[in-house]
C-alpha positions in Angstrom: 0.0 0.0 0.0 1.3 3.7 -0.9 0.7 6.7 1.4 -1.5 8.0 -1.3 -3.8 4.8 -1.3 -6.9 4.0 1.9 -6.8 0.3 3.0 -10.1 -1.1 3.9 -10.8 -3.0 7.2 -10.6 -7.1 6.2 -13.6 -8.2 4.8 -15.1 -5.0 4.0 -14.2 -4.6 0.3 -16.9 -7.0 -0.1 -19.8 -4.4 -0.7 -17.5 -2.1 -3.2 -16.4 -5.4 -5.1 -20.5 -5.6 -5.5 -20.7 -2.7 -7.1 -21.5 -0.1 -3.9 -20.3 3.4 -5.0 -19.4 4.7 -1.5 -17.1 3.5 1.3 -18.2 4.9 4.7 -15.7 5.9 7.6 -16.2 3.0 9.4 -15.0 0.7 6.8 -11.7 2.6 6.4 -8.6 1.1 7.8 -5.4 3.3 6.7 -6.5 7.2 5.1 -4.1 8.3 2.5 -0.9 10.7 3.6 -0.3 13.9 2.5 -3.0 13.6 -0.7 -5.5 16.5 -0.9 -9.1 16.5 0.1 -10.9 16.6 -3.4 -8.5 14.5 -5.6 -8.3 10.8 -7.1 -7.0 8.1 -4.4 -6.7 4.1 -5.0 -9.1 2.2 -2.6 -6.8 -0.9 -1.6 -8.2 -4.4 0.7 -6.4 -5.4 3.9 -3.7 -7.2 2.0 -2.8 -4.3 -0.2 -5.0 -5.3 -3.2 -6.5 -2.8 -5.5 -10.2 -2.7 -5.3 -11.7 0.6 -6.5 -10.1 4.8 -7.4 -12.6 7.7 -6.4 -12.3 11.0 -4.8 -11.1 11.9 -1.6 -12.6 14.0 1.3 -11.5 13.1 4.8 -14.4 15.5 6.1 -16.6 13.5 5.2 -18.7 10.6 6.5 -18.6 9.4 3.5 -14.7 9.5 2.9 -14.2 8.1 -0.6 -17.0 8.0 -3.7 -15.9 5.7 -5.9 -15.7 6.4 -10.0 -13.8 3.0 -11.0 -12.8 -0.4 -10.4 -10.4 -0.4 -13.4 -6.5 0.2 -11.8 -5.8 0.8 -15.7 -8.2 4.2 -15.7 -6.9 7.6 -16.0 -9.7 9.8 -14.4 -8.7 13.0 -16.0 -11.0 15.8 -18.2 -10.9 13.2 -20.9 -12.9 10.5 -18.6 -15.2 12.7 -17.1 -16.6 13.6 -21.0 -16.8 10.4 -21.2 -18.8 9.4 -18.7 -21.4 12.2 -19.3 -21.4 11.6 -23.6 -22.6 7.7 -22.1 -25.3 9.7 -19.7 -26.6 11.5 -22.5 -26.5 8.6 -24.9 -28.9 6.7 -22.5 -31.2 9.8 -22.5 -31.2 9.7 -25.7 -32.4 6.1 -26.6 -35.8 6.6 -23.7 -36.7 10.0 -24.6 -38.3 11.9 -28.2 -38.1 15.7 -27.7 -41.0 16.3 -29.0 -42.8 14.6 -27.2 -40.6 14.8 -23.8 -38.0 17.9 -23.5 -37.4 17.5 -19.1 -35.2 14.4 -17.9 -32.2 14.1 -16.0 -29.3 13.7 -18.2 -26.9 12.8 -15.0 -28.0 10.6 -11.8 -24.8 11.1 -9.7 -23.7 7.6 -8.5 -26.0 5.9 -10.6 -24.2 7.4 -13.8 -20.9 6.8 -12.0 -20.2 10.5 -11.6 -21.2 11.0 -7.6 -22.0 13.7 -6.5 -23.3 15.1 -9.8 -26.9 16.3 -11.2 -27.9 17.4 -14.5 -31.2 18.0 -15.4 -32.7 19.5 -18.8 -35.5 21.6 -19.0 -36.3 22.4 -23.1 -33.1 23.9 -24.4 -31.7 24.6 -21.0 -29.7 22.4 -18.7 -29.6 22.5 -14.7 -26.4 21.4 -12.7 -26.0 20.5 -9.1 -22.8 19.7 -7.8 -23.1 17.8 -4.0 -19.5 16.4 -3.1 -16.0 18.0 -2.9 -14.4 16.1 -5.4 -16.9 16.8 -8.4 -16.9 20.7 -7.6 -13.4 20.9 -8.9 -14.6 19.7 -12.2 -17.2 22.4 -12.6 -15.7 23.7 -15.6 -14.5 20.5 -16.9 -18.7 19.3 -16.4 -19.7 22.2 -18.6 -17.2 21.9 -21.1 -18.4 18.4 -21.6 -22.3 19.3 -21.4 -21.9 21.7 -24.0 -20.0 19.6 -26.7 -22.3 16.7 -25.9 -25.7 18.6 -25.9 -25.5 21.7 -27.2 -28.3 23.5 -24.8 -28.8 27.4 -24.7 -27.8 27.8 -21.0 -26.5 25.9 -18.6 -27.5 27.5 -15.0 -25.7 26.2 -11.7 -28.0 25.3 -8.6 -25.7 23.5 -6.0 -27.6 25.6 -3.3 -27.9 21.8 -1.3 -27.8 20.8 1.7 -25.5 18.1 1.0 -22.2 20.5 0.4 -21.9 21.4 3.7 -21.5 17.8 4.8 -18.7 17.4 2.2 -17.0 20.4 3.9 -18.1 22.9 1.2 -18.9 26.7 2.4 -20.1 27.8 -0.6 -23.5 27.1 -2.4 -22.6 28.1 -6.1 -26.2 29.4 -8.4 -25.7 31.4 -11.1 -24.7 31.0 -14.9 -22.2 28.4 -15.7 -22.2 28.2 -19.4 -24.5 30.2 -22.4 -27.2 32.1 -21.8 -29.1 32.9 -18.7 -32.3 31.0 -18.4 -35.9 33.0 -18.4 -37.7 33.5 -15.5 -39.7 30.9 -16.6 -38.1 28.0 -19.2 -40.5 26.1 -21.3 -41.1 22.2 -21.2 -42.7 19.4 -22.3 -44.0 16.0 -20.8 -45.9 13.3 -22.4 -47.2 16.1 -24.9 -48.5 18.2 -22.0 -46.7 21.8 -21.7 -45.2 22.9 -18.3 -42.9 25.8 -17.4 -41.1 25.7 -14.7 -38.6 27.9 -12.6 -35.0 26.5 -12.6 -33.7 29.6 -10.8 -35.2 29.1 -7.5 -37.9 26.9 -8.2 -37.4 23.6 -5.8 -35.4 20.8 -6.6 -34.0 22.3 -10.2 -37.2 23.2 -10.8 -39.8 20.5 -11.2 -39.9 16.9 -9.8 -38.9 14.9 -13.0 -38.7 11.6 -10.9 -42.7 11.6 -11.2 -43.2 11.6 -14.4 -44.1 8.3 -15.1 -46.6 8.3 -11.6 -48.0 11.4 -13.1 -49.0 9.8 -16.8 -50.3 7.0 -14.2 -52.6 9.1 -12.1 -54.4 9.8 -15.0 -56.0 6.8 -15.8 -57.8 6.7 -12.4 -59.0 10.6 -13.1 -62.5 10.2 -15.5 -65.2 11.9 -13.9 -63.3 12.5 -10.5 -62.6 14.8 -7.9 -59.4 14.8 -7.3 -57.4 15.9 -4.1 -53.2 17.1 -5.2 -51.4 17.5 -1.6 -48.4 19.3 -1.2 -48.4 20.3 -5.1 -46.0 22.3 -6.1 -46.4 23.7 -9.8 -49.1 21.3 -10.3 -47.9 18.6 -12.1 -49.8 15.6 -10.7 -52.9 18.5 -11.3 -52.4 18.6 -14.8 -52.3 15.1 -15.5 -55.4 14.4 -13.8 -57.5 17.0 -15.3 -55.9 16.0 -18.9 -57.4 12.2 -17.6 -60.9 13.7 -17.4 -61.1 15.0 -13.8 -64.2 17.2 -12.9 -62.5 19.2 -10.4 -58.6 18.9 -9.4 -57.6 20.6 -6.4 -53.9 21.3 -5.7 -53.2 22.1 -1.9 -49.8 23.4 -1.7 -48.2 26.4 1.2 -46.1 28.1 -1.1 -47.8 31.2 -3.0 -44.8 31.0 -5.8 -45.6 27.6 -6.4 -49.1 27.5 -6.8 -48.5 30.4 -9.3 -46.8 28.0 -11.4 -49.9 25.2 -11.0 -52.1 27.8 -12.2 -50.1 28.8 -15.4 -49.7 25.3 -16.3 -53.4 24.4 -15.6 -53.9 26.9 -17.7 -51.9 26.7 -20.6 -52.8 23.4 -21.3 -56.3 24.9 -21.2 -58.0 24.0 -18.0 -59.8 26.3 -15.8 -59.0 27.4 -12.7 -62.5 27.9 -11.7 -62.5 24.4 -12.1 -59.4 23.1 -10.7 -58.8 25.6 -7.9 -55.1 26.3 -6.4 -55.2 26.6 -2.6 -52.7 28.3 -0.9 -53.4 26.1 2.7 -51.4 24.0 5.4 -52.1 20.2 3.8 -52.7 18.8 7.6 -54.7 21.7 8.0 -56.7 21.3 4.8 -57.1 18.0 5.3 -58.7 19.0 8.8 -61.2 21.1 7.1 -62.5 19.0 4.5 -63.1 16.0 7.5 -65.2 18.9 9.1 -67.2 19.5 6.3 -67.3 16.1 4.9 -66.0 16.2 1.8 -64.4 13.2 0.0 -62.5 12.7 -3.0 -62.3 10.0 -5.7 -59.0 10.1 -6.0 -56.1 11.5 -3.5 -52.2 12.2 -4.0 -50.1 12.6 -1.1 -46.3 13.6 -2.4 -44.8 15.2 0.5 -41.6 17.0 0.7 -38.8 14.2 2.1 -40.0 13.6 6.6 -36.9 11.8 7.0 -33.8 13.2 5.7 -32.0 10.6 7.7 -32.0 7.7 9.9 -32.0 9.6 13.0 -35.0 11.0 12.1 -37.5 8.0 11.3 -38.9 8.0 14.4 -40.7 11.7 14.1 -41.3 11.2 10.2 -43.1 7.9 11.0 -45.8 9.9 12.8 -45.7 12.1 9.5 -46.4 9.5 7.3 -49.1 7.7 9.3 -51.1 10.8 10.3 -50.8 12.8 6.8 -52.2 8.9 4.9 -54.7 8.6 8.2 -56.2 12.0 7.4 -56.0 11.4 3.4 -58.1 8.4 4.0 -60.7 10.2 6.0 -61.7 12.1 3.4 -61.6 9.5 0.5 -64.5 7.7 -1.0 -65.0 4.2 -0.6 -63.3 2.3 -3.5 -61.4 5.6 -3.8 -57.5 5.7 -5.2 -55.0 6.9 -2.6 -51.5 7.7 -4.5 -49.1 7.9 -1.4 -45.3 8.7 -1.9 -42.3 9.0 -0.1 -38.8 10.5 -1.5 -36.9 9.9 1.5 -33.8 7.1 0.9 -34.3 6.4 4.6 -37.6 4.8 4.9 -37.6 1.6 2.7 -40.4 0.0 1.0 -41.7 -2.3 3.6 -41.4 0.6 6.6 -43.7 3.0 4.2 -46.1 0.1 4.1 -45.8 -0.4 7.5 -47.0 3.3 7.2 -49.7 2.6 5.5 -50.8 -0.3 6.8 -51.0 1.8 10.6 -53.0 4.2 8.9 -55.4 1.7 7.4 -56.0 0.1 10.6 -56.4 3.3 12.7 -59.1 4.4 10.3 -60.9 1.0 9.8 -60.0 0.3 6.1 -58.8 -1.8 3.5 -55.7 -1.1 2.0 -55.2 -2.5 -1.5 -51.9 -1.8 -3.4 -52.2 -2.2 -7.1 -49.3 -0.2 -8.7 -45.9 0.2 -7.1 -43.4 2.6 -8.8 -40.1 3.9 -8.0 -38.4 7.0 -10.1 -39.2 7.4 -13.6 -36.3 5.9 -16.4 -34.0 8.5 -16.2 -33.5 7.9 -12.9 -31.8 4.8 -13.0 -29.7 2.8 -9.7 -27.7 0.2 -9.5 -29.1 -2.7 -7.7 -25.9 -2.5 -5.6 -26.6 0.6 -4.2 -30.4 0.9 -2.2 -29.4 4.6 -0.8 -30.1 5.3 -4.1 -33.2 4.0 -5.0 -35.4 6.5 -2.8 -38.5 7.2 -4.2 -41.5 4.9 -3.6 -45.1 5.1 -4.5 -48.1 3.2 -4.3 -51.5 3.2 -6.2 -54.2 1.9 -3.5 -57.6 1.1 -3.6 -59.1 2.3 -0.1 -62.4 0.2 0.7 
């Protein structure tokens, strides 16, 4: 072993060998000596033998992110355009523009580039940069997105989070490459038009890991009223007025986004009279509408991510169980409950355990017909479960 090389503890090469993208401290026999935070170290087993290169941050709890298991590879400007031409090529093969013009383009670990996000939005790109190691390749990144995509504008939005745990002081947004982006940048998904705001809009601007559960909400919508919780700019509305819903609802607290449900309720030429934004606590809506018993035919609860981490399952299991308990109250018998959860830290079978709690505190039936996790440019190795995070079930409520 050299002093620029980390050692694992014996036996625990195992998971990376698997195909695991990250080694955590515990696992970490010997650091490397002397090599900057940021850079390219070899990942070596307890008898010296290579296993895996990736970047380096001892302030991390996640020390080393691995980008190959080839000792052979150079990772140098020349890889890293590489690896995000093969992104976009993948992109490519799933998606028609005209048809589809918002994906990701680049899903971190799960494109072997950790700590990196791209996401497209019509002729403009979004980056978000998470880890140490990938923020000195900021220009390299855009150098490469431009020759392999061509966009108008590609706008930084590594305001995360994440950084600070990777030591980072600085949350970078502003232009990285082209021209700056409209206040609002034009989209399309499944043929139905959205704008967005990739400037301060959440996420990068719109939650393309729905897209498939939106297209799927749809064909539950004919003749129904339908209840959007937590909505955002409406794109779960959209989709169920465009699948024949007599009245949509989206519930959401923030004023700017329900701006954004209304322009893309309306330019897809549905009225608002009709499908009304509410500016309105969901808990507390929820509340009301028990009160005055109403009930809905169909009911999406997409909340914000409760657990963030381990640590914090406990409090985000009463989350869970109360927001479905009170989604249930107020939904018809034979109704369809669409419940998800983006949080990496509460697994498939806890958020049934979620719902199951909240089917048996209100007295009914529970039946799952559709699961779905992130739509196809979101793709995971099945090595890596921290990566998987989105669930979501279709139910029938009886």
């Amino acid at each position: 072993m050299s002093d620029v090389s980390m050692m694992l503890k014996r036996g625990r090469e195992k998971w990376i060998l698997e195909g695991h993208p990250w080694i955590f401290r515990a696992a970490v026999a010997k650091e490397p000596k002397g090599q900057p935070i940021g850079e390219v170290v070899d990942v070596v087993d307890w008898r010296g033998k290579f296993i895996a290169k990736g970047f380096y941050n001892s302030h991390s709890s996640i020390p080393l992110r691995v980008l190959s298991r080839d000792p052979d590879e150079i990772i140098d400007a020349q890889w890293m355009s590489k690896r995000i031409h093969q992104a976009v090529v993948l992109r490519a093969r799933a998606f028609d523009d005209e048809v589809t013009s918002a994906y990701r383009l680049v899903h971190g670990e799960n494109d072997f580039l950790p700590g990196l996000v791209v996401d497209k939005y019509g002729e403009f790109l979004v980056v978000q940069i998470h880890t140490l190691g990938m923020d000195r390749w900021r220009d390299v990144i855009a150098e490469a997105l431009m020759l392999h995509v061509s966009p108008k504008g590609i706008y930084e939005r590594s305001d995360v989070g994440a950084r600070q745990g990777e030591g980072l002081e600085t949350l970078p947004v502003g232009l990285l490459a082209g021209e700056e982006p409209p206040e609002q940048v034009d989209f399309l998904e499944n043929g139905m038009k959205f704008v967005c705001d990739v400037r301060t809009g959440q996420k990068t601007g719109f939650f393309l890991d729905q897209r498939d559960n939106r297209v799927n909400v749809a064909a539950f919508c004919q003749d129904a009223e339908v209840l959007n919780c937590f909505s955002y700019s409406g794109g779960f509305s959209v989709f169920a007025a465009q699948g024949g819903a007599t009245r949509v609802e989206s519930v959401d607290a923030s004023e700017p986004a329900l701006l954004l449900a209304k322009e893309n309720l309306s330019v897809n030429g549905f009225d608002s009279k009709d499908h009304p934004c509410i500016q309105e606590n969901v808990f507390d809506y929820l509340k009301v509408c028990k009160e005055k018993s109403r009930q809905f035919d169909v009911i999406v609860v997409d909340p914000p991510a409760f657990a963030k981490s381990s640590g914090a399952l406990k409090r985000a299991s009463r989350a869970y169980v109360r927001l479905n308990r009170m989604a249930i109250d107020v939904l018809k018998p034979g109704g369809i409950l669409v419940s998800a959860s983006c949080s990496s830290a509460v697994d498939d079978d806890t958020f049934l355990s979620y719902l199951r709690t909240a089917g048996a505190e209100t007295r009914r039936d529970i039946q799952v017909i559709k699961t779905h996790f992130t739509s196809i440019d979101h793709p995971g190795f099945v090595a890596f479960p921290e990566g998987r995070y989105l669930k979501c079930f279709f139910c029938v409520v009886t």
